[in-house]
C-alpha positions in Angstrom: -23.9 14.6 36.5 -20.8 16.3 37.0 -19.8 19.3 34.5 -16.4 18.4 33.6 -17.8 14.5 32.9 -20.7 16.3 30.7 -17.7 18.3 29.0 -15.8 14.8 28.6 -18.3 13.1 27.2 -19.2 16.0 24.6 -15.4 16.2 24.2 -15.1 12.4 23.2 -18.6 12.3 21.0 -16.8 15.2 19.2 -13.8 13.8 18.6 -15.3 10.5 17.6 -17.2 12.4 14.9 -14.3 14.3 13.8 -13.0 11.1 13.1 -15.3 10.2 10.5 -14.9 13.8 8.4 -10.9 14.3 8.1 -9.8 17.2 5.8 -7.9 15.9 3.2 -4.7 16.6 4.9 -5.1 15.2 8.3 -6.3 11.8 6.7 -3.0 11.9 4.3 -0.7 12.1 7.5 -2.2 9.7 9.4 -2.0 7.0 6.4 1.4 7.9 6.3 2.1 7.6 10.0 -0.3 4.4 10.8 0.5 1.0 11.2 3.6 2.0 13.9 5.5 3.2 10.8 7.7 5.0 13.3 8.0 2.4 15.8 5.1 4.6 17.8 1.2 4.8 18.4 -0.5 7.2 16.2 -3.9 8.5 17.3 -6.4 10.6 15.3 -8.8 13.3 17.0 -7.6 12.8 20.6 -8.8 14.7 23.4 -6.0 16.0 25.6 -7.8 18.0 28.4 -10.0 20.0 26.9 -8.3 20.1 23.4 -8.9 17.8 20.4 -5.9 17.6 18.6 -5.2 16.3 14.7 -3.1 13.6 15.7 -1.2 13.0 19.0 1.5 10.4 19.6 0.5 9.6 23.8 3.7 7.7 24.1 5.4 10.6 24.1 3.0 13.6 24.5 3.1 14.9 21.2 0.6 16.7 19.5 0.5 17.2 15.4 -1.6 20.0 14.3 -2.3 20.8 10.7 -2.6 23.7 9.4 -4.9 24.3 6.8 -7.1 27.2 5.7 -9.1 27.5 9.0 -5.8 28.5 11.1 -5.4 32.0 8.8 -5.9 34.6 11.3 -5.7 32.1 14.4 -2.0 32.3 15.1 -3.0 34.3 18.7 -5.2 31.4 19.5 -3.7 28.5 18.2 -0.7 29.8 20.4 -3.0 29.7 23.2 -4.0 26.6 22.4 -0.2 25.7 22.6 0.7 26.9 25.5 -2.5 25.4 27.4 -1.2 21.7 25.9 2.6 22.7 26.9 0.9 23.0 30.8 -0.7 19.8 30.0 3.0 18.2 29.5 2.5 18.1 25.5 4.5 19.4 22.7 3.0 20.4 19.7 3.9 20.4 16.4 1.8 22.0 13.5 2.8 21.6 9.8 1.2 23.2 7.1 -1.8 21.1 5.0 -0.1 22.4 2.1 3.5 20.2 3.1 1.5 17.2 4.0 -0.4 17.4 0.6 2.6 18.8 -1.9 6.0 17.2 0.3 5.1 14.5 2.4 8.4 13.6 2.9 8.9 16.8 4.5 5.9 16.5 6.8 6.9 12.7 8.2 10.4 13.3 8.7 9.7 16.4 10.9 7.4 14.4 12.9 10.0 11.7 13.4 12.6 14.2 14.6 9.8 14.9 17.1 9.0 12.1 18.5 13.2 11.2 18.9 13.0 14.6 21.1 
């Protein structure tokens, strides 16, 4: 078998288990953006090369990240991260778990201004 199909595969049995186990945040956002609420496809745990992201909008290559306590300390790589999606055509956008939880408001409207980019 080929190694990037071997990395695939692992990348979409991943993802499929991550799906299953959302923190607290990441499930929140998604109830809020499911069902086309903004007129657009949301997607949980979706591989985009060889990146899992939170959330991702395909329609129009965007990529919600959030935030939570695992990210302290990763700013250098989740900007890595984000430049390696940006190559991939993707934009990302990361909120804070902390918004999503405490202002949801906040948290959906920014993602609607990104997707009307």
């Amino acid at each position: 078998m080929h190694r990037n199909t071997k990395r695939q595969q692992l990348l979409d049995a991943r993802a499929h288990a991550m799906r299953s186990a959302p923190t607290e945040s990441e499930a929140a956002l998604f109830e809020l953006l499911r069902a086309r609420q903004l007129g657009v496809v949301v997607r949980r745990q979706y591989v985009v090369g060889q990146h899992i992201v939170d959330l991702a909008i395909p329609s129009v290559k965007l990529a919600v990240e959030v935030d939570g306590r695992s990210h302290i300390g990763r700013r250098a790589a989740d900007a890595r991260r984000d430049r390696k999606l940006a190559r991939l055509g993707w934009r990302v956008l990361r909120l804070e778990a902390e918004v999503v939880l405490r202002e949801p408001e906040v948290a959906v409207e920014r993602v609607r201004r990104a997707v009307r980019v």
